[in-house]
MOPAC internal coordinates of N, CA, C and O (Angstrom, degrees):
PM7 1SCF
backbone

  N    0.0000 0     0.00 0     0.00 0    0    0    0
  C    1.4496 1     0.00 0     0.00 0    1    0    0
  C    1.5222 1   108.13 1     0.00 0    2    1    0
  O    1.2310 1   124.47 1   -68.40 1    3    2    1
  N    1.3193 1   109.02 1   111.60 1    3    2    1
  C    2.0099 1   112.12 1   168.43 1    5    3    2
  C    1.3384 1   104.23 1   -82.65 1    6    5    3
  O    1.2310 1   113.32 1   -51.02 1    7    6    5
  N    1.5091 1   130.23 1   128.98 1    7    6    5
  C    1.0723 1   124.00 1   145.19 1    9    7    6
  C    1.5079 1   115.54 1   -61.82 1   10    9    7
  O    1.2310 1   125.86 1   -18.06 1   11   10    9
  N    1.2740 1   106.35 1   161.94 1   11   10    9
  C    1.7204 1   130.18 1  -150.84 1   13   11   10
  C    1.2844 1    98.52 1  -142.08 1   14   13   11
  O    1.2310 1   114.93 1   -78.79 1   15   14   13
  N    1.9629 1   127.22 1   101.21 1   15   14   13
  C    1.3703 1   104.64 1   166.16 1   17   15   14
  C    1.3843 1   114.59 1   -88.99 1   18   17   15
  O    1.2310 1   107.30 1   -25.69 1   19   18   17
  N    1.1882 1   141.27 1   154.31 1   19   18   17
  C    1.3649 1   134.77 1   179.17 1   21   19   18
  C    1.6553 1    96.23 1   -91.03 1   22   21   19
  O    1.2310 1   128.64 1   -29.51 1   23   22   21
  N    1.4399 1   100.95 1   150.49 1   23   22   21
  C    1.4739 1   112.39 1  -162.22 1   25   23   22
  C    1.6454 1    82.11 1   -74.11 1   26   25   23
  O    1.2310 1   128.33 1     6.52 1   27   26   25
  N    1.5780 1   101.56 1  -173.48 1   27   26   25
  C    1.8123 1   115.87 1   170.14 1   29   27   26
  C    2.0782 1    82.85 1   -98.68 1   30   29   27
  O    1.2310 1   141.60 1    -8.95 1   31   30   29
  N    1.5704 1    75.68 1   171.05 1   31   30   29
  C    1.8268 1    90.46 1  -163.86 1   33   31   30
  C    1.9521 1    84.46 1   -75.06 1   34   33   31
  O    1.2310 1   128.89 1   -62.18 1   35   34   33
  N    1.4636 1   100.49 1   117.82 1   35   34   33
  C    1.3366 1   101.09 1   151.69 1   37   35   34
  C    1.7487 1   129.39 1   -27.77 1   38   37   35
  O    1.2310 1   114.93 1   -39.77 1   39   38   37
  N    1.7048 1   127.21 1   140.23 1   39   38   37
  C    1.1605 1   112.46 1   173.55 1   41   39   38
  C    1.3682 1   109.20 1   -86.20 1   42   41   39
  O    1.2310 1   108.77 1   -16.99 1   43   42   41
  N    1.5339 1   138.62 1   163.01 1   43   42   41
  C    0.9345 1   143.30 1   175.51 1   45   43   42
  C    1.3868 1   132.94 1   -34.53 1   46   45   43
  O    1.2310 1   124.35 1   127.52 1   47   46   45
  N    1.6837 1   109.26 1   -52.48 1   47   46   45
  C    1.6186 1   115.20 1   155.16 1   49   47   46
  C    1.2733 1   132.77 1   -64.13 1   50   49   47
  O    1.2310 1   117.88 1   144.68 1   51   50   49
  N    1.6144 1   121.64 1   -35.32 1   51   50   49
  C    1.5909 1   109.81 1   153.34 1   53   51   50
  C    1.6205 1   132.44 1   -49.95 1   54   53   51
  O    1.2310 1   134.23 1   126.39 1   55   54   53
  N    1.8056 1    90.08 1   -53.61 1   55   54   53
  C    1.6640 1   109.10 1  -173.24 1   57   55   54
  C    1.9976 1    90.30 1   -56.74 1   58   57   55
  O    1.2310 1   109.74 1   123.65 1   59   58   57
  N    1.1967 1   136.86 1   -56.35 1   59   58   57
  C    1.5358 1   136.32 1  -169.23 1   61   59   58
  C    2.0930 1    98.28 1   -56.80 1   62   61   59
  O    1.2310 1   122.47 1   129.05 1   63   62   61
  N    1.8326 1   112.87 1   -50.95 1   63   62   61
  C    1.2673 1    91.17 1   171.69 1   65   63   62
  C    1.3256 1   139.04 1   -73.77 1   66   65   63
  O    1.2310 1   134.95 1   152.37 1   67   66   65
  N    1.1342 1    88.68 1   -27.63 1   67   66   65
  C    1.8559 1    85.95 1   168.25 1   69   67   66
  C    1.3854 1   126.72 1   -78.21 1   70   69   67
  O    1.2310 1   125.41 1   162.46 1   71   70   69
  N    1.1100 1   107.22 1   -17.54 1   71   70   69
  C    1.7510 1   107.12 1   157.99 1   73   71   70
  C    1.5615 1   119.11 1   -57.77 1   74   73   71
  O    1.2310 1   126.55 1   133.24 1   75   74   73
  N    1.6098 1   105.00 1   -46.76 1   75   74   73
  C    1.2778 1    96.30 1   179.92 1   77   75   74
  C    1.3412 1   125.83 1   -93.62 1   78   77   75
  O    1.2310 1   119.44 1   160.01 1   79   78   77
  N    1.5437 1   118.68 1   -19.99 1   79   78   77
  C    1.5109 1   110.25 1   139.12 1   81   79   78
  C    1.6153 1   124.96 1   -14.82 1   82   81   79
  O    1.2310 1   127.66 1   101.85 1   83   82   81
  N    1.4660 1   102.87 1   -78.15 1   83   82   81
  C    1.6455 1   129.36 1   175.15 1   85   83   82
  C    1.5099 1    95.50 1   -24.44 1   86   85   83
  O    1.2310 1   120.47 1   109.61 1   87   86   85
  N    1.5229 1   116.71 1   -70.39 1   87   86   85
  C    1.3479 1   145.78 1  -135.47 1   89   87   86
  C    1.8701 1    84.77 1   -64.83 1   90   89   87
  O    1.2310 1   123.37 1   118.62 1   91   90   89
  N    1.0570 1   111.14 1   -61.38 1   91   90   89
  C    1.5414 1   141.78 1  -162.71 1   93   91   90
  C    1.8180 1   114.40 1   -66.72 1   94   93   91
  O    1.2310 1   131.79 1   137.70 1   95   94   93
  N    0.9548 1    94.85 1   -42.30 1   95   94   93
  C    1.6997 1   113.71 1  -163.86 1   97   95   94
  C    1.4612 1    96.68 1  -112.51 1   98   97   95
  O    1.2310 1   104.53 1    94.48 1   99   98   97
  N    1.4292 1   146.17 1   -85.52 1   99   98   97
  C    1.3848 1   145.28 1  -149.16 1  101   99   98
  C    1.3977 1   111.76 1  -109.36 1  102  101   99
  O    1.2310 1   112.79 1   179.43 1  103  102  101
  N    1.1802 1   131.21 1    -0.57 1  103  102  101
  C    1.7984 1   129.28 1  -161.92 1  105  103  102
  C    1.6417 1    93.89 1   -83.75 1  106  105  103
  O    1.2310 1   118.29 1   160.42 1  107  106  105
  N    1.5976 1   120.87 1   -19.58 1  107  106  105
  C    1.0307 1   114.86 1   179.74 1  109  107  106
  C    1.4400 1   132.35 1   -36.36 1  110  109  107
  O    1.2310 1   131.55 1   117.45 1  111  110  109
  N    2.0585 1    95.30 1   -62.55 1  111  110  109
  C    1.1075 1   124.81 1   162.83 1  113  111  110
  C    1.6211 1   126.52 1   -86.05 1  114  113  111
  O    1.2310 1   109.00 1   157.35 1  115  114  113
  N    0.9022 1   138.20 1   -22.65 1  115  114  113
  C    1.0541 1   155.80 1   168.23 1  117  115  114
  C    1.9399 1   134.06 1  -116.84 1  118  117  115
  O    1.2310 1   137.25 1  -130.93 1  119  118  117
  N    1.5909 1    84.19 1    49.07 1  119  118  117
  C    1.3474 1   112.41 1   172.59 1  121  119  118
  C    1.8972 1   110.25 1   -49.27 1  122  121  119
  O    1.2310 1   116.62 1   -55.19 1  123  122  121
  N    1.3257 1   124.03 1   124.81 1  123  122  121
  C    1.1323 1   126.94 1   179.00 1  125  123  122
  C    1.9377 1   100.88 1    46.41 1  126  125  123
  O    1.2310 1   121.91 1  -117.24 1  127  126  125
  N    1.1353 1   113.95 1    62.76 1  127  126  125
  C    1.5698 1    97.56 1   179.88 1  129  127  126
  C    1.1138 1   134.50 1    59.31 1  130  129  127
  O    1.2310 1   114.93 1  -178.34 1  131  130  129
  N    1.5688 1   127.21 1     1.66 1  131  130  129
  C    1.6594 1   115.59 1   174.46 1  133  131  130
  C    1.6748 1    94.03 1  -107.62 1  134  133  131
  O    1.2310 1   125.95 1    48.02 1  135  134  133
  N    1.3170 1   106.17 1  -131.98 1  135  134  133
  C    1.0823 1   110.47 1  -145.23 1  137  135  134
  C    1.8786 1    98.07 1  -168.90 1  138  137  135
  O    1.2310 1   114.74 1   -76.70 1  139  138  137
  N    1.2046 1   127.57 1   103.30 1  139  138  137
  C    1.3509 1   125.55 1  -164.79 1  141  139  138
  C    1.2666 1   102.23 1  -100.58 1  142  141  139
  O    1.2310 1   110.81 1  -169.33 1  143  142  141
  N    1.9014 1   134.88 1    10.67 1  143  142  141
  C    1.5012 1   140.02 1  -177.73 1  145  143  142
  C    1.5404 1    82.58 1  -105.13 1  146  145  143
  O    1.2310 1   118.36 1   100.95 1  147  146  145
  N    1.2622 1   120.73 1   -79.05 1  147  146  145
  C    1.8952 1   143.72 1  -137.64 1  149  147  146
  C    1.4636 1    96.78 1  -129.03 1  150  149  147
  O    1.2310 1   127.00 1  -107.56 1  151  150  149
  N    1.3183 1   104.14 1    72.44 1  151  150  149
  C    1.7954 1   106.79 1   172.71 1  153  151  150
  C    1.4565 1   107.96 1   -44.87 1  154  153  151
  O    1.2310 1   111.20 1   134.11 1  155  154  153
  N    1.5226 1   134.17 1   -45.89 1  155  154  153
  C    1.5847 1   115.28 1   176.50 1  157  155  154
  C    1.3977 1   123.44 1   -76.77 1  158  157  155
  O    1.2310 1   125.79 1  -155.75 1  159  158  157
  N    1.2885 1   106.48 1    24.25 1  159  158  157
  C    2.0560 1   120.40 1  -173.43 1  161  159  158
  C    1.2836 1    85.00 1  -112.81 1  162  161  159
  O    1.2310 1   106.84 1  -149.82 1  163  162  161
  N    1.1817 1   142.10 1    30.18 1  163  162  161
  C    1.7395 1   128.15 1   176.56 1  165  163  162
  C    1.5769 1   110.70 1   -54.55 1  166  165  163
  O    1.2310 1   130.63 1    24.78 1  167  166  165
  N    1.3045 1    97.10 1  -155.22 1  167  166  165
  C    1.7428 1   122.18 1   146.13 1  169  167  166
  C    1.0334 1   121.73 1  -132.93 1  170  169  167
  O    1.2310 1   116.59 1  -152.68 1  171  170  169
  N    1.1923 1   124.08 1    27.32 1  171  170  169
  C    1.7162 1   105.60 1   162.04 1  173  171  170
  C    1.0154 1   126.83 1   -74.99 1  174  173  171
  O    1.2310 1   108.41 1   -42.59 1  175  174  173
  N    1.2575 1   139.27 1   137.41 1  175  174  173
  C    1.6238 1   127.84 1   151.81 1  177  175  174
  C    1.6330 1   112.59 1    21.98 1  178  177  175
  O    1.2310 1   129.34 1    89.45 1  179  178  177
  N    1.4116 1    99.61 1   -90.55 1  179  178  177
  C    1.8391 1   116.52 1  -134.36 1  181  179  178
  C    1.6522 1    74.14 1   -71.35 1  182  181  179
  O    1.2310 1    97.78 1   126.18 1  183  182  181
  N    1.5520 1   157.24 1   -53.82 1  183  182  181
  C    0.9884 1   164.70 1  -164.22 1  185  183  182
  C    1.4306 1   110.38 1   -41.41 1  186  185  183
  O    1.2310 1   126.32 1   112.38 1  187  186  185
  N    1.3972 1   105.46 1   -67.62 1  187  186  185
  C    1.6774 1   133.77 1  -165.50 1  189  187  186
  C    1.7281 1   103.05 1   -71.71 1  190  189  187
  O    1.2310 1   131.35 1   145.41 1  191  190  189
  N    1.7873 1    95.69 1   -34.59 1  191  190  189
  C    2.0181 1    92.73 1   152.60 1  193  191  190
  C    0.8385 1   143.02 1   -85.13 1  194  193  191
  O    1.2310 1   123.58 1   174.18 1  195  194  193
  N    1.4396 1   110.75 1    -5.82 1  195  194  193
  C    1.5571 1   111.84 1   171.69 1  197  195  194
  C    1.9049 1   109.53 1  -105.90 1  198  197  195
  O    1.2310 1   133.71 1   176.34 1  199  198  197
  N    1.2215 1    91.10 1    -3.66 1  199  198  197
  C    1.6805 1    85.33 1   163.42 1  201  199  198
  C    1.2826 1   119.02 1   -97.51 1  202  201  199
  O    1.2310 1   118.44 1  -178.40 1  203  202  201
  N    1.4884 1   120.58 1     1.60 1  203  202  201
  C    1.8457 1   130.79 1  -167.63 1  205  203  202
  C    1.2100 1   120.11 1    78.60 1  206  205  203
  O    1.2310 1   118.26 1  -159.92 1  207  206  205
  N    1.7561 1   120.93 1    20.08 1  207  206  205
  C    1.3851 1    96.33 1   165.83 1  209  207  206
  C    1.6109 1   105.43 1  -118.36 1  210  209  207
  O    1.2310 1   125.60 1   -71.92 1  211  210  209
  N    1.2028 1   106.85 1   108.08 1  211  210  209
  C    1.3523 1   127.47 1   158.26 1  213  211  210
  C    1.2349 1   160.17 1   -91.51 1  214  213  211
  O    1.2310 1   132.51 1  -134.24 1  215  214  213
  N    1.7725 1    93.45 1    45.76 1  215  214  213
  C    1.8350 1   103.33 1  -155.34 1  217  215  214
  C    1.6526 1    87.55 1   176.13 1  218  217  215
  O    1.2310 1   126.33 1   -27.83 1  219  218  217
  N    1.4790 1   105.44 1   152.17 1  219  218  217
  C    1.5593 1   110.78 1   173.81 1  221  219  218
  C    1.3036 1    99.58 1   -63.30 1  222  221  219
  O    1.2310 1   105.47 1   157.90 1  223  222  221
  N    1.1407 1   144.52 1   -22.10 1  223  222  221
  C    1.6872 1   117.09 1  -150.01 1  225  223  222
  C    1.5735 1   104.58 1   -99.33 1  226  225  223
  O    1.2310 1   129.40 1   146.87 1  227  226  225
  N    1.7512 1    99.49 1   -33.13 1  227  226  225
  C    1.6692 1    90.22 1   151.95 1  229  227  226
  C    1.2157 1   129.88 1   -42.65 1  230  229  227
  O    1.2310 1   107.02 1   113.58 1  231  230  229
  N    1.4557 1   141.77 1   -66.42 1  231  230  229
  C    1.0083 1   171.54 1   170.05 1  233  231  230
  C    1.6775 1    85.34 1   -34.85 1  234  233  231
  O    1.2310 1   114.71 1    92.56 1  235  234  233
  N    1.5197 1   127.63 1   -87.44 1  235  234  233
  C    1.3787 1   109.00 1   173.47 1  237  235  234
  C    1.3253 1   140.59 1   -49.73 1  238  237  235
  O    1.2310 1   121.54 1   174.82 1  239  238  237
  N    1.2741 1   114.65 1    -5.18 1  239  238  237
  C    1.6456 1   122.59 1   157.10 1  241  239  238
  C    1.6172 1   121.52 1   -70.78 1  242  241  239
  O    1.2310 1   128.59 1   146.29 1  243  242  241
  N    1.1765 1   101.07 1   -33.71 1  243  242  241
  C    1.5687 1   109.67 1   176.60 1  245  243  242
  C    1.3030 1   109.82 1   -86.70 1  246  245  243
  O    1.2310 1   120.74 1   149.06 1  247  246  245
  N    0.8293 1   116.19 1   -30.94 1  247  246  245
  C    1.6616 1   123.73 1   173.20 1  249  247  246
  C    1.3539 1   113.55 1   -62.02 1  250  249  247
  O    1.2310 1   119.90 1   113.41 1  251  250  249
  N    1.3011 1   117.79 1   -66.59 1  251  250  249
  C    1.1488 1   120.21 1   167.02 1  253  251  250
  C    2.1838 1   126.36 1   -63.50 1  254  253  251
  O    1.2310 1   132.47 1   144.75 1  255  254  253
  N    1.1510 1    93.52 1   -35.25 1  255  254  253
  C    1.9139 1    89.67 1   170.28 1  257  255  254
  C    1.4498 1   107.10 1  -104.29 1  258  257  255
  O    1.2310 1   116.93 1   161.97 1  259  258  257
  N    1.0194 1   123.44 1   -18.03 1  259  258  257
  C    1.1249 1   109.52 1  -166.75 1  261  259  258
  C    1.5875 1   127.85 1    87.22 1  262  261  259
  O    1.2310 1   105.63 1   -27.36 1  263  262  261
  N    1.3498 1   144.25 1   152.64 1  263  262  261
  C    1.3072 1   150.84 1  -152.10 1  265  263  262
  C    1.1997 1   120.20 1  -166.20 1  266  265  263
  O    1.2310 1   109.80 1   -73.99 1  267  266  265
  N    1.9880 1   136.74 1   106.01 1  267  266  265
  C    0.8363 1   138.56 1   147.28 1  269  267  266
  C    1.8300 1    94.05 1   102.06 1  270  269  267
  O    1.2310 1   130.04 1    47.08 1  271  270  269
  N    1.0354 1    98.25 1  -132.92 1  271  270  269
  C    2.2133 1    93.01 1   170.80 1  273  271  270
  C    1.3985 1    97.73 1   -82.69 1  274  273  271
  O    1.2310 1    99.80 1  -176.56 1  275  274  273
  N    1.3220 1   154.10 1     3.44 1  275  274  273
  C    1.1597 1   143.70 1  -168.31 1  277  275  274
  C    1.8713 1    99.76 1   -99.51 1  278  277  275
  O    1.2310 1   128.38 1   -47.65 1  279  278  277
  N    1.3015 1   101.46 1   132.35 1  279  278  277
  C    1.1971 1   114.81 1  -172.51 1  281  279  278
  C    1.6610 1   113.56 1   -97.23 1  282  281  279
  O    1.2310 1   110.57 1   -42.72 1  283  282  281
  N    1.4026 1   135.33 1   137.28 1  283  282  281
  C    1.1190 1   145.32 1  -178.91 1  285  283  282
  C    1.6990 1   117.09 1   -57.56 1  286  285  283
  O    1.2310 1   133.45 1   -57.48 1  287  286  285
  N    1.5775 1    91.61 1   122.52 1  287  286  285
  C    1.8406 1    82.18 1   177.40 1  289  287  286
  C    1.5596 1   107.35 1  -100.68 1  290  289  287
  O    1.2310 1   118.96 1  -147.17 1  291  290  289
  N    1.0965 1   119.59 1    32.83 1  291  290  289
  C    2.0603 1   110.65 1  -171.15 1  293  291  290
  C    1.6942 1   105.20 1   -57.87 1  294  293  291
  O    1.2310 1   115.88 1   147.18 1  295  294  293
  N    1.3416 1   125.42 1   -32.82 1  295  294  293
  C    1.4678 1   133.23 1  -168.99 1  297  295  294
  C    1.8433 1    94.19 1   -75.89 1  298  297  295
  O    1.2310 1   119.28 1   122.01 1  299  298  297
  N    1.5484 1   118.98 1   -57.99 1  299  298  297
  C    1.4516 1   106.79 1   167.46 1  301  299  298
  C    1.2332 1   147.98 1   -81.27 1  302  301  299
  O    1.2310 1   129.54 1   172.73 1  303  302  301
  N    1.3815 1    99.21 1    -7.27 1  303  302  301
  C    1.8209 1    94.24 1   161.87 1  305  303  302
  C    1.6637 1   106.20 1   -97.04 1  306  305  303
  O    1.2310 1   117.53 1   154.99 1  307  306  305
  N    1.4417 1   122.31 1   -25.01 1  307  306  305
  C    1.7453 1    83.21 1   165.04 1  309  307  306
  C    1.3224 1    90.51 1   115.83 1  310  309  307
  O    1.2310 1   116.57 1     0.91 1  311  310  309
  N    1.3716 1   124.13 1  -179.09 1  311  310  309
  C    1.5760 1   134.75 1  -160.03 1  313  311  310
  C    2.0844 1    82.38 1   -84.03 1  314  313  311
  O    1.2310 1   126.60 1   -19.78 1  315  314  313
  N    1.1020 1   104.92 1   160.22 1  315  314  313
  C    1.2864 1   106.92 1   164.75 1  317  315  314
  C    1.3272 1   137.13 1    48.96 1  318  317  315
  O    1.2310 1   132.05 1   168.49 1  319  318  317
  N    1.7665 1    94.33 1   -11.51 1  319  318  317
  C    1.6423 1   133.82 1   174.17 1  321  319  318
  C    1.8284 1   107.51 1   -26.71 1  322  321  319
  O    1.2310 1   137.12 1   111.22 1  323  322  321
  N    1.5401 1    84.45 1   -68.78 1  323  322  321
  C    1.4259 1    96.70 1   178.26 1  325  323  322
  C    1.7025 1   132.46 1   -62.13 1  326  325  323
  O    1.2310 1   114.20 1   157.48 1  327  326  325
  N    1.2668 1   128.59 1   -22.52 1  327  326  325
  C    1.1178 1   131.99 1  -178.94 1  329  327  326
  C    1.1989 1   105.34 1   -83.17 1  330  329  327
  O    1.2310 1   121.08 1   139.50 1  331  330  329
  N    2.0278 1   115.54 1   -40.50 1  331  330  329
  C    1.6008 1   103.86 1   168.09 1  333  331  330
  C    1.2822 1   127.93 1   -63.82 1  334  333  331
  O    1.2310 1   103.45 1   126.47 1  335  334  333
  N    1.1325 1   148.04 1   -53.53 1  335  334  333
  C    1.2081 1   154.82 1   144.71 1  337  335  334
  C    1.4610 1   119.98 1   -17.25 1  338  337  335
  O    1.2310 1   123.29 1   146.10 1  339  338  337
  N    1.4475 1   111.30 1   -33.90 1  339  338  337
  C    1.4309 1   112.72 1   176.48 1  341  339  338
  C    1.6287 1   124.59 1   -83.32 1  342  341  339
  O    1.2310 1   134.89 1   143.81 1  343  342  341
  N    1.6999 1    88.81 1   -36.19 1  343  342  341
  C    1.4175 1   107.00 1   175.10 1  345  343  342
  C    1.9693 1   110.47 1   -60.11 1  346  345  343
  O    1.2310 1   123.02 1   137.83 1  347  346  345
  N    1.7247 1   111.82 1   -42.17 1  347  346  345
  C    1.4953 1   114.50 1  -170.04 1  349  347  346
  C    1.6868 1    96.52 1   -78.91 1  350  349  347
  O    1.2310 1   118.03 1   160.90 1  351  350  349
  N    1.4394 1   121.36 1   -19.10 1  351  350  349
  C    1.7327 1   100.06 1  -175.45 1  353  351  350
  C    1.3902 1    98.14 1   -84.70 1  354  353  351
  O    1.2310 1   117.36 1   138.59 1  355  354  353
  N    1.3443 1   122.63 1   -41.41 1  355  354  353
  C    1.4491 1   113.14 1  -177.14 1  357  355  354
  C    1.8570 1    96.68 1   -54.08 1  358  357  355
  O    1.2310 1   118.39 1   120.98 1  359  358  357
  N    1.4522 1   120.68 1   -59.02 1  359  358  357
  C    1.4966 1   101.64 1  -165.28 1  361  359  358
  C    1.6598 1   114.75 1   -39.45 1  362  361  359
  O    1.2310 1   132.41 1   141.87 1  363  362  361
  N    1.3020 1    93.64 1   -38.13 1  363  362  361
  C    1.7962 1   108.79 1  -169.32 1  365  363  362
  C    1.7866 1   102.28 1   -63.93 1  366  365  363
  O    1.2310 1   116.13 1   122.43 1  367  366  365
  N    1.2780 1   124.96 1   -57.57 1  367  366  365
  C    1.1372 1   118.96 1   175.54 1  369  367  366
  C    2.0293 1   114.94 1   -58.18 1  370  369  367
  O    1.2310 1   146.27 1   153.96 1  371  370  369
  N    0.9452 1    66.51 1   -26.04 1  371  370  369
  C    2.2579 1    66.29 1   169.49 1  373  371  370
  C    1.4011 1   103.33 1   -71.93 1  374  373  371
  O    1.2310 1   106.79 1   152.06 1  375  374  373
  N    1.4280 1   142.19 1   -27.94 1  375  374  373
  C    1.0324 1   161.86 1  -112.52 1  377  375  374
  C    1.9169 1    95.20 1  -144.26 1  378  377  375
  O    1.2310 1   125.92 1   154.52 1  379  378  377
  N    1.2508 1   106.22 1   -25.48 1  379  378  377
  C    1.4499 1   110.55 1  -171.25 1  381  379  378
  C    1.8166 1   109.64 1    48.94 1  382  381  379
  O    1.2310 1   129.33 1  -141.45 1  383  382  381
  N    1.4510 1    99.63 1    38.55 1  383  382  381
  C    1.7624 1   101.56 1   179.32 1  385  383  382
  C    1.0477 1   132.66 1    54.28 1  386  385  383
  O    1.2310 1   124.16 1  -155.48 1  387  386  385
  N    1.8014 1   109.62 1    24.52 1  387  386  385
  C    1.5289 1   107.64 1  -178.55 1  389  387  386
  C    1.8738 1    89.04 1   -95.65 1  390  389  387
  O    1.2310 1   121.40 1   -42.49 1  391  390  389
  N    1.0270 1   114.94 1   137.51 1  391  390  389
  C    1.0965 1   137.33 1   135.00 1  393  391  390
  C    1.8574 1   128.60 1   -40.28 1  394  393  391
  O    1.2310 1   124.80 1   -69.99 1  395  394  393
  N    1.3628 1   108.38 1   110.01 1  395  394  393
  C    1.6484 1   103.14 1   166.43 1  397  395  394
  C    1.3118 1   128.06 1   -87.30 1  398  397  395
  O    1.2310 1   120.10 1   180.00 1  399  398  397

């Protein structure tokens, strides 16, 4: 059993940049949370726990260096790039990618 903290509710200007980070940088491959290269490399939840990343900052490590064939975006998301973006997929995977 991993404990799971749930992030705090994003504020409006992060939760809006990291969407469009997402939107901009990774939606390519990871349209709505999967993954159109390595279907078990998604973002969902149960996925992102059984591969060990369990926390935004994972999620911003990979984001920023990159992992496996996935190439590092630190030059395109920008100072801090990575923690926003990491922080809104983790919200989204808490969320199991439904949209409100």
């Amino acid at each position: 059993f991993i404990y799971l903290s749930l992030p705090e509710e994003l504020g409006a200007i992060d939760s809006y940049m990291g969407e469009n980070l997402f939107k901009i940088n990774c939606a390519g491959c990871h349209i709505n949370g999967g993954n159109i290269i390595r279907r078990s490399k998604n973002l969902k939840l149960s996925s992102l726990k059984k591969n060990g990343i369990d926390n935004p900052e994972a999620i911003a490590k990979i984001a920023r260096q990159g992992i496996g064939i996935m190439s590092g975006y630190e030059d395109e998301l920008g100072e801090n790039g990575d923690q926003i973006v990491a922080n809104w997929v983790w919200e989204q995977a808490q969320k199991a990618w439904v949209q409100e």
